[in-house]
N, C-alpha and C positions, 0 to 999 in steps of 0.2 A: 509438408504442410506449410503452405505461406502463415508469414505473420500475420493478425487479422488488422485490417486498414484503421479502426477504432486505436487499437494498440500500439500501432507504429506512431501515431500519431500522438499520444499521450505520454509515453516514454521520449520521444523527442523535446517535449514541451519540458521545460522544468519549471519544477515549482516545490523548492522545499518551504517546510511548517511554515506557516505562517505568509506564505508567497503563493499561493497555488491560481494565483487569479488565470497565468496560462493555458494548462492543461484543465480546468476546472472551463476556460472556455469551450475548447475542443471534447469534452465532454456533452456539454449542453448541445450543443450544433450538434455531433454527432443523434444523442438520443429525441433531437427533434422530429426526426426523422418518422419514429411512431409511439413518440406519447404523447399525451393527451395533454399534460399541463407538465412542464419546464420551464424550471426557475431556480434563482439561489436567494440566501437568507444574507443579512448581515457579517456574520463568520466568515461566510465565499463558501459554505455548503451546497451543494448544488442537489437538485431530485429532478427525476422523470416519473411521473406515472402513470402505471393503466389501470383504469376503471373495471370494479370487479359487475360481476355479471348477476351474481345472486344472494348476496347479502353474507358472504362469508367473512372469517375475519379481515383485518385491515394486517398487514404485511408490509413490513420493508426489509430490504436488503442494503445492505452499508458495505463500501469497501473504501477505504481512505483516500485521499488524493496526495496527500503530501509525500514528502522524500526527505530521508537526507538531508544537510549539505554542511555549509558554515556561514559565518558572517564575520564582515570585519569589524573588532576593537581597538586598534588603533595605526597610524599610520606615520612611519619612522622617516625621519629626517633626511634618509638615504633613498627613500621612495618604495623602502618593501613595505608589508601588508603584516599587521598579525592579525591573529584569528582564532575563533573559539568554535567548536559545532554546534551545527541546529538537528538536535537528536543524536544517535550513538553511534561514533565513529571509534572503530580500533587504526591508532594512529599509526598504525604501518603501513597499511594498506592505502594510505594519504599521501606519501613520499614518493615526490617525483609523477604525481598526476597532473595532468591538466585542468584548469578549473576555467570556471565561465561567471563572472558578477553579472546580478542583473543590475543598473545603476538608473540615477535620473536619465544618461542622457543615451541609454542603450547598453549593450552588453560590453564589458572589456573582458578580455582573455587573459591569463595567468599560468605561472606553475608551480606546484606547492615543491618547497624545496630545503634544505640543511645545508650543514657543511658536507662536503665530500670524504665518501668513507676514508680515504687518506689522510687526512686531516683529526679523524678522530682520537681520541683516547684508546687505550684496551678495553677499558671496563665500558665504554659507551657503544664500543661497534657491540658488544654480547647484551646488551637491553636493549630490550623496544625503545624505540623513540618518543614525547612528550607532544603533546599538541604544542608547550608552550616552546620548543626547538625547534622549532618548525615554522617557515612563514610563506608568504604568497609572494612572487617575483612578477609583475604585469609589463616589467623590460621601461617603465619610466626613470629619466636622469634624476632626480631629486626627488624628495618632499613635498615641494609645490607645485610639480605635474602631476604626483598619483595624489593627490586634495585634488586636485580639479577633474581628475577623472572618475572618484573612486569616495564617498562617505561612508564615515564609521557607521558602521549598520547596516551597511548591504549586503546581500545573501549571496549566496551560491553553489552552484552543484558542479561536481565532476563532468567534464568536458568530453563524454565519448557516444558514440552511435552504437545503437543495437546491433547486435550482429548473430548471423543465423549459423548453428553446426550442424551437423550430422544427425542424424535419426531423430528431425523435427525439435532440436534442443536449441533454445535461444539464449543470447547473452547481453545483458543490457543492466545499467545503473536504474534506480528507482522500480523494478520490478516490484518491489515490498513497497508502496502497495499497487501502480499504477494495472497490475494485473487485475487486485481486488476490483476496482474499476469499470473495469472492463469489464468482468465477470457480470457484476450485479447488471450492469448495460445489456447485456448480451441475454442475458438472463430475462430480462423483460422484455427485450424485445422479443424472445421465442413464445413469451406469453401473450404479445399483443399480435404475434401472428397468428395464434391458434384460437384467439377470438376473447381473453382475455382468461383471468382466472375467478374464481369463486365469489373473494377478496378483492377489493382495489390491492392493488401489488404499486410500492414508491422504490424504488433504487433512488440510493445515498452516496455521492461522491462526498465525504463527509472528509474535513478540512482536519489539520495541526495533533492527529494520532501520535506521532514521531514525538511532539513536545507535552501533550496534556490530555488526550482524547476530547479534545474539549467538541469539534464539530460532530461528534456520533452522541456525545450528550445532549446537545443543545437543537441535536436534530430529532431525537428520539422526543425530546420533551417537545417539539413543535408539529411532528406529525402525531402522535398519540397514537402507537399502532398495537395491536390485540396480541402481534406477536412477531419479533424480529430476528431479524439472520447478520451475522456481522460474516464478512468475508477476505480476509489477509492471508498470508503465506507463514507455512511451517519448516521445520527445519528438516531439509529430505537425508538421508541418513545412509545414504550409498557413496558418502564420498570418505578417506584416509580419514582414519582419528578420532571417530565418533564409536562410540559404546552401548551397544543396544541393552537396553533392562532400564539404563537411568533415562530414555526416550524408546516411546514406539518405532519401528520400524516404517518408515514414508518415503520409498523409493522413486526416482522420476518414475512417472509411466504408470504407476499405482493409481491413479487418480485422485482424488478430494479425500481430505483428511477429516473426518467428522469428528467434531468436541464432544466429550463429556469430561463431566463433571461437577465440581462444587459450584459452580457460577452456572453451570450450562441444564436450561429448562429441562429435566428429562423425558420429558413428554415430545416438546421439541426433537431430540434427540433419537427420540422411537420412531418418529416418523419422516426423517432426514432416512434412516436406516433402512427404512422400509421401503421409501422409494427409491433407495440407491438399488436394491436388491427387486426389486418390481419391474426396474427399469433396464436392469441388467449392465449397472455403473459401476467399475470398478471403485474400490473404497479402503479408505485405512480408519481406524478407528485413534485418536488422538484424549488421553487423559490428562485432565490436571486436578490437583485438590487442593488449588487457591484460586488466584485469579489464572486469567488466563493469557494476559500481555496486550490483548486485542480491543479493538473498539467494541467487544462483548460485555467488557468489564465496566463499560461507565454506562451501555445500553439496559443491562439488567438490574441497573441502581436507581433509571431513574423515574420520576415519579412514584408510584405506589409498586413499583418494580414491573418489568416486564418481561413477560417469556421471552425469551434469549437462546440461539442455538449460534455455532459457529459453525463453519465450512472454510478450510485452508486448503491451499494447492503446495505442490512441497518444492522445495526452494533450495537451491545448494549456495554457496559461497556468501549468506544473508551479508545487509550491511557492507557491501563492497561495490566495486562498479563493474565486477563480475559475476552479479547473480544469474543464476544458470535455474530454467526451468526445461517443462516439456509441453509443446502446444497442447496436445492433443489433452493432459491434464488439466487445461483450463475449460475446455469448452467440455470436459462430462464435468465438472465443477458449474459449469450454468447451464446441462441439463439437468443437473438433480438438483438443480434451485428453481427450476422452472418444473419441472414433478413436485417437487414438496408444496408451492403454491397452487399447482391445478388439485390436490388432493385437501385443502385446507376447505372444507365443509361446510357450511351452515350452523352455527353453535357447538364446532370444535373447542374442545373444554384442554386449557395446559395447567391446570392447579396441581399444585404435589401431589 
C-alpha cells in the first residue's frame, strides 16, 4: 500500500505547536478539493466541511496538526544553540539527530549533539542524558554568525523523511498527529463522495495539542457541534517492554482503537462500536477513567459540554522520529468515521 499523497505531504511539512502554518496549508489545498467551505481561524486551526443532507446532528472530527520539536533559548558565544522542547521529548532519543530551524530568512540545518561518549564520566555514560547537556551544532564559526542566522525562539523539528517498510508499515517523525489529520481529511471526503452525510460533517486540523489543546478548544467553541470525534494515535503494544493488563492490547494491523470512558460520551461510544462491527472494521477497544491525553479532553469541556468520542490508530515508538504505524490501520480509521456520520439520524439523542 502506497503512502496516501495527502500524507506524504503533511508529514514532509513541519510544523511544531505553535508553527503549523506549513502543513496546516497543505491541508487546506488538499481538502479543497471537495468541501464546501475551507478556512482557518486565528489559532491557524483549519476546517473543511460538508453540508449535511437532512437536518441531522452537526459533527466534527479533530485530529491535531502540530508536532513535536524545540526552540532556541539562547545562543553561545562559540556559535552553538541551546534549546528547550516544544512538547514531550525523551532526551535520548534527541542525541546526535539532525534538526531543521524554521528562521526569518528560511530553514538552517543543524545536529543535536554532546560531548563524545569518550569524554564522559562513569556515572554520566549509565544516565540518560538532560536536555540541558545537550545543544544544537548549525557548523557556524562564532556567536555572531549563528545571531545572524538563527533567533532565540525559533522552532524546530527533527530532520528525516518518511520511509516505507515492509507489510505496508511506515516510518516517519510527527506521525502523532499528522495521521490524525489525514484521517478526519479522508474521512470527509468519503462522505462528500457518497453524497454527504445526515449532519453537516467539519474536519478540524486543530493547532498546539502537543502544548495546551488549546486549537480543539477554541474550535469546538467556534463551530458549536451536537457531537464530536477527536482523533490521535495510541500506543500499539506489539513492541519489547510493554505489559499488557496496565494497557489494552492495540497491535499494528488491529485497526482504530475506540475510547471509553470517564471523559468519552457513551452513547458516542455505542455507536463508534456498532458501526465498526456493521461495517465489518476491525477494532480494539481503549479505556481510560480520567482524562484521556487527547484533543477529547478540552472538546468535552467545552461550552455546556459536548458529546465527545475518541478514535486512535496505534502507534509504536510515540514521540520519536521513528514512529511506526500500519497504512491499512489508518484508512479503516476513516472508514468507521465515515459510518459513524452516515448513521448519525435526525434527533439522535447522546445524554447519559
Amino acid at each position: 500500500m502506497a503512502i496516501p499523497e495527502l500524507l506524504e505531504q503533511l508529514l514532509k511539512a513541519p510544523g511544531p505547536s505553535g508553527r503549523e502554518a506549513r502543513p496546516a496549508e497543505v491541508w487546506r489545498t488538499w481538502c479543497g478539493r471537495f468541501a464546501a467551505d475551507v478556512d482557518a481561524d486565528h489559532m491557524g486551526s483549519s476546517w473543511a466541511r460538508v453540508p449535511g443532507t437532512s437536518g441531522g446532528p452537526r459533527l466534527i472530527i479533530v485530529g491535531h496538526i502540530d508536532e513535536i520539536g524545540v526552540h532556541v533559548t539562547h545562543v553561545e558565544d562559540e556559535g552553538f544553540l541551546r534549546f528547550d522542547q516544544v512538547g514531550g521529548w525523551d532526551a535520548q532519543v534527541l542525541v546526535g539527530q539532525r534538526i531543521v530551524l524554521e528562521t526569518r530568512d528560511g530553514p538552517v540545518r543543524g545536529v543535536i549533539a554532546r560531548k563524545p561518549v569518550h569524554l564522559l564520566k562513569d556515572e554520566d555514560r549509565r544516565k540518560a542524558p538532560e536536555l540541558k547537556e545537550l545543544h544544537i551544532d548549525i557548523g557556524a564559526r562564532d556567536g555572531d554568525e549563528a545571531r545572524s542566522l538563527v533567533r532565540v525562539g525559533d522552532a524546530g523539528v527533527i530532520d528525516v523523511a518518511p520511509m516505507e517498510l515492509r507489510n505496508d508499515r511506515l516510518v516517519s517523525r510527527a506521525l502523532d498527529n499528522r495521521v490524525g489529520c489525514y484521517v478526519v481529511a479522508r474521512a470527509a471526503e468519503l462522505i462528500a463522495q457518497a453524497g454527504g452525510a445526515p449532519g453537516e460533517v467539519t474536519a478540524i486540523a486543530g493547532v498546539q495539542e502537543e502544548t495546551s489543546l488549546a486549537g480543539a478548544r477554541t474550535s469546538a467553541f467556534r463551530h458549536d457541534p451536537d457531537v464530536a470525534i477527536a482523533v490521535d494515535l495510541t500506543f500499539a503494544t506489539d513492541q519489547p517492554g510493554i505489559a499488557l493488563g496496565e494497557i489494552t492490547k492495540h497491535e499494528l494491523g488491529s485497526g482504530p482503537a475506540i475510547g471509553r470512558g470517564t471523559s468519552i460520551n457513551p452513547r458516542v461510544f455505542e455507536r463508534l462500536h456498532d458501526a465498526a462491527e456493521a461495517e465489518g472494521i476491525p477494532f480494539t477497544i481503549e479505556s481510560s477513567g480520567r482524562y484521556t491525553g487527547t484533543d477529547a479532553d478540552a472538546i468535552f469541556l467545552t461550552r455546556a459540554g459536548i458529546p465527545t468520542g475518541l478514535v486512535s490508530v496505534p502507534v509504536r515508538y510515540m514521540h520519536s522520529p521513528v514512529e511506526m504505524i500500519q497504512l491499512d490501520d489508518i484508512e479503516a480509521t476513516a472508514r468507521l468515521i465515515a459510518a459513524f456520520a452516515q448513521r448519525l439520524e435526525p434527533g439522535a439523542s447522546f445524554r447519559r
